[in-house]
DSSP file (Angstrom, degrees, kcal/mol; ACC not computed):
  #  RESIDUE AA STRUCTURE BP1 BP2  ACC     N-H-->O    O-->H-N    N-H-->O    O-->H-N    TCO  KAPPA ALPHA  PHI   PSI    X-CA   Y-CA   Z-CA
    1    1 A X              0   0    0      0, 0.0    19,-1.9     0, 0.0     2,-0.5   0.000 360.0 360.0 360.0 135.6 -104.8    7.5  -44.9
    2    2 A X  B     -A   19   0A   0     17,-0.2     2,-0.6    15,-0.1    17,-0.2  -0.944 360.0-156.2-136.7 116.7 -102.5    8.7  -47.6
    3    3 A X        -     0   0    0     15,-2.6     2,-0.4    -2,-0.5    18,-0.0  -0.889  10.9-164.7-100.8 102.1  -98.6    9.6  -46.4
    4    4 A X        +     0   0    0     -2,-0.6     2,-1.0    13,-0.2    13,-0.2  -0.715  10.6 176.8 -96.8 122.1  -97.1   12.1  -48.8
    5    5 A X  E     -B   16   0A   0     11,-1.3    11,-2.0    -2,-0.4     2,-0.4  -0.839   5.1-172.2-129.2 112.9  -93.1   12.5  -48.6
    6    6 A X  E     +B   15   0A   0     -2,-1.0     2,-0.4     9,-0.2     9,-0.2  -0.453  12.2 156.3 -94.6 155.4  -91.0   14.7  -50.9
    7    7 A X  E     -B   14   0A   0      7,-5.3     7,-1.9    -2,-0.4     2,-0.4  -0.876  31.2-125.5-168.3 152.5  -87.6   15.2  -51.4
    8    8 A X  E     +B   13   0A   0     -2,-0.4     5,-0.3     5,-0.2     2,-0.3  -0.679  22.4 172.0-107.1 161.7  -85.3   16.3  -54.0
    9    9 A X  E >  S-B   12   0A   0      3,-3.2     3,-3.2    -2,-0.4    -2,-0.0  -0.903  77.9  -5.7-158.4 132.5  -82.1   14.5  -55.7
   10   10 A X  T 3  S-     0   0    0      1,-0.3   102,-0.3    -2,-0.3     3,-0.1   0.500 125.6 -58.2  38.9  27.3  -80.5   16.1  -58.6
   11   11 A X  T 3  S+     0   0    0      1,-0.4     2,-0.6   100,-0.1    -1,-0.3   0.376 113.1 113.8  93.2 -12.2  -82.8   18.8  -59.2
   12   12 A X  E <   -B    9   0A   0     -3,-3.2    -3,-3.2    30,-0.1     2,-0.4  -0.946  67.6-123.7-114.4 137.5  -85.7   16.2  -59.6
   13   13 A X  E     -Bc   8  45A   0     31,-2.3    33,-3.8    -2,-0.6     2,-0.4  -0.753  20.7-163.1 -83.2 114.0  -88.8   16.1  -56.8
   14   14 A X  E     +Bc   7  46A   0     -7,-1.9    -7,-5.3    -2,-0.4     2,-0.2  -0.878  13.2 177.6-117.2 126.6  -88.9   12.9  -55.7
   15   15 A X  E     -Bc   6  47A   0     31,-3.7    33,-1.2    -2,-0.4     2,-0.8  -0.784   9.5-164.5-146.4 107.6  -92.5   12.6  -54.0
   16   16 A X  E     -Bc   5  48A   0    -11,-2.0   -11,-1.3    31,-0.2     2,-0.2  -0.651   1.3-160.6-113.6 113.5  -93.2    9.1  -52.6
   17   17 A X  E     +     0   0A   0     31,-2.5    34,-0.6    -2,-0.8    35,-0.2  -0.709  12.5 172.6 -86.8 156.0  -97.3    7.9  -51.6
   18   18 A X  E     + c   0  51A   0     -2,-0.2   -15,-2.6    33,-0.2    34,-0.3  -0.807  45.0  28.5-154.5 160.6  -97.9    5.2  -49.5
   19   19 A X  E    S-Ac   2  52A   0     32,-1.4    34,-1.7    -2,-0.2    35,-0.7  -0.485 113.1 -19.0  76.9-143.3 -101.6    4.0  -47.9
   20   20 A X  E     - c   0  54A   0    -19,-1.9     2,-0.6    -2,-0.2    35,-0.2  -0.629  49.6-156.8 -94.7 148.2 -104.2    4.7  -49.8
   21   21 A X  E     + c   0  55A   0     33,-2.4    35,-2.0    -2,-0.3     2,-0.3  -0.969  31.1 170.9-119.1 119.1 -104.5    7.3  -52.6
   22   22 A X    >>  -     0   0    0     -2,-0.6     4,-1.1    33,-0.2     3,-0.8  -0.694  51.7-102.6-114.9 168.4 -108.7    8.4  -53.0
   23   23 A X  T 34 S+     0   0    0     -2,-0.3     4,-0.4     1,-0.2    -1,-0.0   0.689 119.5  51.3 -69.2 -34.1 -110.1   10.8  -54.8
   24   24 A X  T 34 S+     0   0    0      1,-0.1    -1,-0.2     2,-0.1    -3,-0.0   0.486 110.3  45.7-116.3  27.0 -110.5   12.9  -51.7
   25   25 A X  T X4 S+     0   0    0     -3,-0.8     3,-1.0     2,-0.1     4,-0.5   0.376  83.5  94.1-123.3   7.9 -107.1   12.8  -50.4
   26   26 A X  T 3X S+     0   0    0     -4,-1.1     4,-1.9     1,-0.2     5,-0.3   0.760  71.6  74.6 -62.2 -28.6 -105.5   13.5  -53.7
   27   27 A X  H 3> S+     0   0    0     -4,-0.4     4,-2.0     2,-0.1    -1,-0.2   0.759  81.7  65.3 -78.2   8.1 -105.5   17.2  -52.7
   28   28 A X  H <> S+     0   0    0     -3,-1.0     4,-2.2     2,-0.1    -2,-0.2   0.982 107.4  39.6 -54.4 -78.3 -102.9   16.7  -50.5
   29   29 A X  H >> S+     0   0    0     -4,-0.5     4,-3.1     1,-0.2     3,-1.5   0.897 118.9  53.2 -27.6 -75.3 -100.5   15.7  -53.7
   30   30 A X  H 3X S+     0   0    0     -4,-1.9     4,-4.1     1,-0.2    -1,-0.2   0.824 108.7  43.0  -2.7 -87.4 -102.1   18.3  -55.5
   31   31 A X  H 3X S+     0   0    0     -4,-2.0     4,-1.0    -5,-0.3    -1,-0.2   0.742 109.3  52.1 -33.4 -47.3 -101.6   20.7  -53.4
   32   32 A X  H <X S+     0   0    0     -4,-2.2     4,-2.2    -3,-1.5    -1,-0.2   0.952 114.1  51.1 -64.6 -48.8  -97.9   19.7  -52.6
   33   33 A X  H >X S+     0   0    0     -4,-3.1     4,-2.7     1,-0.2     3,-1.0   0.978 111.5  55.8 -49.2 -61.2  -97.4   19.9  -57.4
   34   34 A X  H 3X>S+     0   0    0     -4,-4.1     4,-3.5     1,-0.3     5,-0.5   0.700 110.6  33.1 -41.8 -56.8  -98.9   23.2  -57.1
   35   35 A X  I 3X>S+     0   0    0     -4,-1.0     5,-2.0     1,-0.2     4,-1.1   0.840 121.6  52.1 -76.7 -55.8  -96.8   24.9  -54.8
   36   36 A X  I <<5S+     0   0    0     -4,-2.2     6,-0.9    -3,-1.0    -1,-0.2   0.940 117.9  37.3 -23.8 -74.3  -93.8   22.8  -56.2
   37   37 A X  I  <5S+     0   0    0     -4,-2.7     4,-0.4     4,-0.2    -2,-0.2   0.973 128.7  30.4 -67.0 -59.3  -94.6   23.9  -60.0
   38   38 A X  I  <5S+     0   0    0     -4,-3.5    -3,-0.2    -5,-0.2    -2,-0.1   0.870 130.5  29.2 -63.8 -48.7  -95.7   27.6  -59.3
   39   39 A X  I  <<S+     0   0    0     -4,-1.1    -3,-0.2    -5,-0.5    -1,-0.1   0.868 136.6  28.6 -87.8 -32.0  -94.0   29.0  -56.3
   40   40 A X  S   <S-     0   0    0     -5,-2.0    -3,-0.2    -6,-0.2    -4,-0.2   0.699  84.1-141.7 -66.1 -39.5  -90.7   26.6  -57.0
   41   41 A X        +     0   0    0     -6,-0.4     2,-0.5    -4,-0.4    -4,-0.2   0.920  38.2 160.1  54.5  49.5  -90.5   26.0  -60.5
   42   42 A X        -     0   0    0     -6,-0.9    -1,-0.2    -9,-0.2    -2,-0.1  -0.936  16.1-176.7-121.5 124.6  -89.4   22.6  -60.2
   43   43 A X        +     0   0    0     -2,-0.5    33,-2.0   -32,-0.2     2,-0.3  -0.314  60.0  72.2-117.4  35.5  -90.3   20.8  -63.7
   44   44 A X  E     + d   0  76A   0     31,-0.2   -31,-2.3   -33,-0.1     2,-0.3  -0.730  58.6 174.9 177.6 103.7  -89.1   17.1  -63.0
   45   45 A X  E     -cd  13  77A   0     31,-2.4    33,-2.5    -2,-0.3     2,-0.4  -0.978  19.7-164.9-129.0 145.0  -91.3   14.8  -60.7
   46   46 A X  E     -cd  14  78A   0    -33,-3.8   -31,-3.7    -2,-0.3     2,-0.6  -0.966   8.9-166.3-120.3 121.8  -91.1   11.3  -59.7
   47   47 A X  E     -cd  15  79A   0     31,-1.4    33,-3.3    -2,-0.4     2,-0.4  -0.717   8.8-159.1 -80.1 112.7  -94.1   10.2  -58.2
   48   48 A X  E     +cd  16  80A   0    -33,-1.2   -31,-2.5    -2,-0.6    33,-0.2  -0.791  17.0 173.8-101.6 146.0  -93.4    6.7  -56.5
   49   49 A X  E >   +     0   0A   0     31,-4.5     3,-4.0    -2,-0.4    32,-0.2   0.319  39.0 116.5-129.0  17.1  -96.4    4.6  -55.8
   50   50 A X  E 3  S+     0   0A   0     30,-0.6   -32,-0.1     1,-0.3    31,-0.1   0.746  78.4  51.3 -35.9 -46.1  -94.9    1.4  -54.6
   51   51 A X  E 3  S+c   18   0A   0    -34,-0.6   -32,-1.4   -31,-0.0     2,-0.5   0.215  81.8 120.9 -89.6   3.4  -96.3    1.8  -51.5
   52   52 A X  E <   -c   19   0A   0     -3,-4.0   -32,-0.2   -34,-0.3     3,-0.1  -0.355  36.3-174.9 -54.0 117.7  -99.7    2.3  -52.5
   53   53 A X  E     +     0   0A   0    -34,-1.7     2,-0.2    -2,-0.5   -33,-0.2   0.956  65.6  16.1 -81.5 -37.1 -102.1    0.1  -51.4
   54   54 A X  E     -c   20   0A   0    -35,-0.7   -33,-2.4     2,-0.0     2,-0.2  -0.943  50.7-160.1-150.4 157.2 -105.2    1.4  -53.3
   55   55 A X  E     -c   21   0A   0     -2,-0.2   -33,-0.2   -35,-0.2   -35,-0.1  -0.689  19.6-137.2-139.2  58.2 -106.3    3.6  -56.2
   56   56 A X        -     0   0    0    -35,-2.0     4,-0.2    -2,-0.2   -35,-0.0   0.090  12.3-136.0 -60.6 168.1 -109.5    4.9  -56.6
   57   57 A X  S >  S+     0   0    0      1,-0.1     3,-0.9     2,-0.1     4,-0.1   0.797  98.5  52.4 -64.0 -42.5 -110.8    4.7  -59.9
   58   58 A X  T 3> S+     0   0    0      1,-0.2     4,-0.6     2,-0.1     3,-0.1   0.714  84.8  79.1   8.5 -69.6 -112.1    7.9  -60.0
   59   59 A X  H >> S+     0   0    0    -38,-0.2     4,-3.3     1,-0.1     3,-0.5   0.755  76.3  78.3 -77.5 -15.2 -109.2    9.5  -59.1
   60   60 A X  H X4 S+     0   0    0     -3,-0.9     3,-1.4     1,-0.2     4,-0.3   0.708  95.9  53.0 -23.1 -87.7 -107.4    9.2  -63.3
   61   61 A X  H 3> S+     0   0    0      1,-0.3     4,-2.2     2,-0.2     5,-0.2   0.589 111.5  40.7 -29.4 -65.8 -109.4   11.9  -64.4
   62   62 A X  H <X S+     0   0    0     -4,-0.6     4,-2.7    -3,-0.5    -1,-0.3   0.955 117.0  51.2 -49.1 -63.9 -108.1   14.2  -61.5
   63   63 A X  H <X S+     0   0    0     -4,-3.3     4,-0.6    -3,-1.4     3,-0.4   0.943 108.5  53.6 -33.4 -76.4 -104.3   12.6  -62.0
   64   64 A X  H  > S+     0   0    0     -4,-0.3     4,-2.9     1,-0.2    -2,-0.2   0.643 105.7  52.5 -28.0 -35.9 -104.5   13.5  -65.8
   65   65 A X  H  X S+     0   0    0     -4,-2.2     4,-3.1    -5,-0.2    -1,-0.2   0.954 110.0  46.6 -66.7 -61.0 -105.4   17.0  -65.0
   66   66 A X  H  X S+     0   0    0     -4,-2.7     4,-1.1    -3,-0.4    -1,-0.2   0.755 107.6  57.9 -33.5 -42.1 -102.4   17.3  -62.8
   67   67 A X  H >X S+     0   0    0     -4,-0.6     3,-1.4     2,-0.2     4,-1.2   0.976 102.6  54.2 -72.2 -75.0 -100.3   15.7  -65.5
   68   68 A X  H 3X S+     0   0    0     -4,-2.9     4,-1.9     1,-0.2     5,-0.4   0.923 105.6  56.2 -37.7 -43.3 -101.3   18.5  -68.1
   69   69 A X  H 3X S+     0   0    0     -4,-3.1     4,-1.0     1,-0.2    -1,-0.2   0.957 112.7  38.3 -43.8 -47.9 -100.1   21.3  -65.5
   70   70 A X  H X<>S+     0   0    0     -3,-1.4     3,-1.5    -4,-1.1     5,-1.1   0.946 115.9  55.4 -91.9 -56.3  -96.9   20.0  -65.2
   71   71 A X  H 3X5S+     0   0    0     -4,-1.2     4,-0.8     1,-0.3    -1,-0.2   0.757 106.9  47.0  45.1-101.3  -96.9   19.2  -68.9
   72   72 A X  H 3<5S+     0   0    0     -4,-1.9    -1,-0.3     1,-0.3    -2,-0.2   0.561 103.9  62.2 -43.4 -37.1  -97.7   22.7  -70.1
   73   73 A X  T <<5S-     0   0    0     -3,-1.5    -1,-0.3    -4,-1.0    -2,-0.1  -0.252 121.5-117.2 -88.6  32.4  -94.6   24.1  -67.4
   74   74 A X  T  45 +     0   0    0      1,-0.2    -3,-0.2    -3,-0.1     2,-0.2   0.749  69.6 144.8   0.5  59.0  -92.8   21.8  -70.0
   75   75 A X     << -     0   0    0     -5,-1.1     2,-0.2    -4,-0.8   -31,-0.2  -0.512  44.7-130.8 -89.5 172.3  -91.7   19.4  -67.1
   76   76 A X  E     -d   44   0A   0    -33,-2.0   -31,-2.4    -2,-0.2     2,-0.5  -0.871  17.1-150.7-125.2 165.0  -91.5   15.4  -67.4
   77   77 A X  E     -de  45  97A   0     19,-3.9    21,-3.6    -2,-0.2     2,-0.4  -0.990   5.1-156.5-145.9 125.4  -93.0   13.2  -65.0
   78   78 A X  E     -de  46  98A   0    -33,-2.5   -31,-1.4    -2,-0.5     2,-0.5  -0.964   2.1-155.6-115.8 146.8  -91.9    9.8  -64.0
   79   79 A X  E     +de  47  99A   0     19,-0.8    21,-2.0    -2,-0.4     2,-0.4  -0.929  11.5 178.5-122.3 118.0  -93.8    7.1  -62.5
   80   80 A X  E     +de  48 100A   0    -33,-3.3   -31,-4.5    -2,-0.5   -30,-0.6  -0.973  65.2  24.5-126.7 124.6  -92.5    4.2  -60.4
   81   81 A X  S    S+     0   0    0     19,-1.1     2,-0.5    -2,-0.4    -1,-0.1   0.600  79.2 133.4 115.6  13.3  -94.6    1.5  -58.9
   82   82 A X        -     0   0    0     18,-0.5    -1,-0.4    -3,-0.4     2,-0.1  -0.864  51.8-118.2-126.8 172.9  -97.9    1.2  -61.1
   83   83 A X    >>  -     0   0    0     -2,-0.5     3,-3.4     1,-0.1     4,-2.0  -0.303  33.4 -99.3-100.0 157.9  -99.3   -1.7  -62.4
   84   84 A X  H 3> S+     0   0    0      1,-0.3     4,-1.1     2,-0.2    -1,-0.1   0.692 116.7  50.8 -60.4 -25.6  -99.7   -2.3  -66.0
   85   85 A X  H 3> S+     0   0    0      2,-0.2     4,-1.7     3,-0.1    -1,-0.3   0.528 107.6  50.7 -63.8  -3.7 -103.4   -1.3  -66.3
   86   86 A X  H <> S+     0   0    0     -3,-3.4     4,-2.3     2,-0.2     5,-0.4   0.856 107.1  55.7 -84.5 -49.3 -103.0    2.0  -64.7
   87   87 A X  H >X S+     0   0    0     -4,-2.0     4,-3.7     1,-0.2     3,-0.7   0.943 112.7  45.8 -34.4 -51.4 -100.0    2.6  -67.1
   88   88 A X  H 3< S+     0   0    0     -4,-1.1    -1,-0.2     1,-0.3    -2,-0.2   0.953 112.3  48.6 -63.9 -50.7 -102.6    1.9  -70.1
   89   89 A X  H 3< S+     0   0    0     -4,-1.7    -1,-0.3     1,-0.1    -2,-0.2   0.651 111.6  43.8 -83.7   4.1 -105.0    3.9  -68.7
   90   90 A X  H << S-     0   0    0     -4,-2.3    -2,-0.2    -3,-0.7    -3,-0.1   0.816 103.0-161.7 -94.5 -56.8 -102.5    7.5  -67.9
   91   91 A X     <  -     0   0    0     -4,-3.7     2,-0.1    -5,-0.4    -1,-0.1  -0.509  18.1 -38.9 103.9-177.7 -101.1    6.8  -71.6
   92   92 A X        -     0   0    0     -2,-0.1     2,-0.1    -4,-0.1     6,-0.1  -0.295  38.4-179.7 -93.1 175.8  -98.1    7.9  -73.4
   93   93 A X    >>  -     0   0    0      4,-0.4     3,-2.7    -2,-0.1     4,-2.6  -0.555  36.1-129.8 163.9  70.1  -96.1   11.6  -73.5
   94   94 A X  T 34 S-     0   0    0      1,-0.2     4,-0.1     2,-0.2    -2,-0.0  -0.282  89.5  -8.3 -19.5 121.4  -93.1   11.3  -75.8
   95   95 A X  T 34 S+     0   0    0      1,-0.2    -1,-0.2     2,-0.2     3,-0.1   0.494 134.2  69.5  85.8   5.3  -90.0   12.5  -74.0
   96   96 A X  T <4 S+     0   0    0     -3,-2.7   -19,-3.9     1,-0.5     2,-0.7   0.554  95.7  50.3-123.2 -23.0  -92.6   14.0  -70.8
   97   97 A X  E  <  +e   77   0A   0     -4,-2.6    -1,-0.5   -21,-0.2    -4,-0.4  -0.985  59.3 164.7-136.2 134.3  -93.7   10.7  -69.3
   98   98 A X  E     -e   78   0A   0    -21,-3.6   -19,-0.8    -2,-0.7     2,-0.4  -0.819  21.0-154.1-122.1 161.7  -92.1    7.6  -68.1
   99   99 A X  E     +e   79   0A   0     -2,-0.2     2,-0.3   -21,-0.2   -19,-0.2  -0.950  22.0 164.4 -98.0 121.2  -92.7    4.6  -66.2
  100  100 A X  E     -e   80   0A   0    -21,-2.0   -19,-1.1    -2,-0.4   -18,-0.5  -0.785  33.5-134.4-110.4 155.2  -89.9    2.7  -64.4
  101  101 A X  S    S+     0   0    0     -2,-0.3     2,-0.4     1,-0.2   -21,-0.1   0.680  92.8  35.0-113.2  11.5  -90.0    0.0  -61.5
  102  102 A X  S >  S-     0   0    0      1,-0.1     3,-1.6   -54,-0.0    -1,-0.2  -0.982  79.2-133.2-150.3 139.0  -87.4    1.2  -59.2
  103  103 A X  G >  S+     0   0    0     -2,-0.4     3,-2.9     1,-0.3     4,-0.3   0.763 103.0  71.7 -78.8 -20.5  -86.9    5.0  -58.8
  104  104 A X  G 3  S+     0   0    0      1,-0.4    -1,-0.3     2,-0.1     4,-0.3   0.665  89.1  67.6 -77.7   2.7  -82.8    4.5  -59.2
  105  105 A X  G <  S+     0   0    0     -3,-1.6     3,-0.5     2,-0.2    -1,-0.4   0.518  81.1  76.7 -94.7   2.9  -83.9    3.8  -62.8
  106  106 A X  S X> S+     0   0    0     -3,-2.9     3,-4.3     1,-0.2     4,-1.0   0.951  80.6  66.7 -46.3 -62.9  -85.1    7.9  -63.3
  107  107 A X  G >4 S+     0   0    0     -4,-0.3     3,-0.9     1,-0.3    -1,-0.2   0.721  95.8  62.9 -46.0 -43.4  -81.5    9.1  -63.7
  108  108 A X  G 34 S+     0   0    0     -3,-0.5    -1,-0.3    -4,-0.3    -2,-0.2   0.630 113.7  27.1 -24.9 -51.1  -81.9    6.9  -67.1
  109  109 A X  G <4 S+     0   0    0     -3,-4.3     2,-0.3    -4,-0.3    -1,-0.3   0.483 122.3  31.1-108.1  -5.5  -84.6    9.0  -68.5
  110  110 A X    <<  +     0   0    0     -4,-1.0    -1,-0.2    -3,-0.9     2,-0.2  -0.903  57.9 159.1-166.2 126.8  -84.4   12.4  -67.3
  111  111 A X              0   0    0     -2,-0.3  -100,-0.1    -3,-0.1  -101,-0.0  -0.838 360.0 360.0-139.4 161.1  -81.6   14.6  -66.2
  112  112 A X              0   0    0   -102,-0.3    -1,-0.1    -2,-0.2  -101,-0.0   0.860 360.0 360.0-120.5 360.0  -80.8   18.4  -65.7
């Protein structure tokens, strides 16, 4: 069971998982960017995972894909709440991708 909650703060989509995130309940999130990015145009998300309990493996590939959209719509993406091999395996994005451990640390890296 994967509980998706958005909200916005300063112009940044704040979108916070908790339970489990799988490969086949990642199109909820999906679903939520798309709609976000396309019909919204809102170029700066922080995805919190604190409350994630689990991770498929699987599901990178799928993430990455996601990543490039938002990417491409020259947004930045921050990440609060993953553990240091996940970090390794999503990789680096000069000046587009961050990692923090606490979301009040966003404002730090990305403003609008």
């Amino acid at each position: 069971m994967l509980e998706v909650t958005a909200q916005i703060n300063r112009g940044i989509m704040f979108i916070r998982l908790e339970g489990e995130l799988t490969t086949s309940n990642f199109y909820k999130v999906a679903e939520e960017i798309n709609y976000l990015l396309y019909k919204q145009g809102i170029l700066m998300y922080v995805f919190n995972l604190e409350e994630v309990k689990k991770v498929d493996q699987g599901l990178l590939g799928m993430l990455q894909n996601k990543l490039t959209e938002i990417f491409l719509h020259c947004g930045s993406v921050v990440f609060c709440g993953l553990s240091e091999g996940l970090k390794k395996k999503i990789g680096k994005r000069k000046d587009q991708l961050f990692y923090v451990k606490e979301e009040k640390e966003v404002f730090q890296y990305i403003s609008i």
